[in-house]
N, C-alpha and C positions, 0 to 999 in steps of 0.2 A: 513538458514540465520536468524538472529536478525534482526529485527527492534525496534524502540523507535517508542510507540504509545502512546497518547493523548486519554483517554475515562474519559466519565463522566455522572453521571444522569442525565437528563433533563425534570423533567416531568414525563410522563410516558414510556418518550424515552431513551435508551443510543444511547450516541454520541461520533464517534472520529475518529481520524485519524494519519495517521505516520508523523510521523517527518521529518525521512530519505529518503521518497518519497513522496515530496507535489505532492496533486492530489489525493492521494488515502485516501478516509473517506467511512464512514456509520453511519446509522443510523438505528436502529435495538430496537426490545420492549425488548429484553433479554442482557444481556451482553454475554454470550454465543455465541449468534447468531450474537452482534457485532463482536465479535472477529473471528467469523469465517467471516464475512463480508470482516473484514482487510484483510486477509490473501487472500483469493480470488479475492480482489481490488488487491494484491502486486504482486500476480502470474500472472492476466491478463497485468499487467502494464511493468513488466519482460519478456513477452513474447511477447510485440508491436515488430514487424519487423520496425530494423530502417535503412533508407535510406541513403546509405555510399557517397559519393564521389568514385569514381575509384581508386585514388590514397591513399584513405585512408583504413583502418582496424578496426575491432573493438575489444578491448580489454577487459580480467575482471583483475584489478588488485586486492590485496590484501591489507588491509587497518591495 
């Protein structure tokens, strides 16, 4: 999967974060190691168990 990601220098930091999944940033001395940060933020955040209702389902639809 794509995400739209937000980075930028900061100092002696890179900073940033997804667009498509507010919640997920880092902040990291490399861009390198930013963007593997994202990716690691977007996998843990995809793979929260989420709490259905009985009568409900969960879906992935196609965008």
């Amino acid at each position: 999967m794509k995400y739209r990601a937000v980075t930028k220098k900061e100092g002696d930091w890179w900073i940033g974060w997804l667009v498509d999944l507010p919640g997920v940033n880092a902040q990291e001395r490399t861009y390198e190691e930013l963007v593997q940060s994202l990716k690691i933020g977007a996998e843990d955040m995809l793979s929260l168990k989420v709490d259905l209702p009985e009568d409900a389902r969960l879906e992935t639809i196609e965008v």
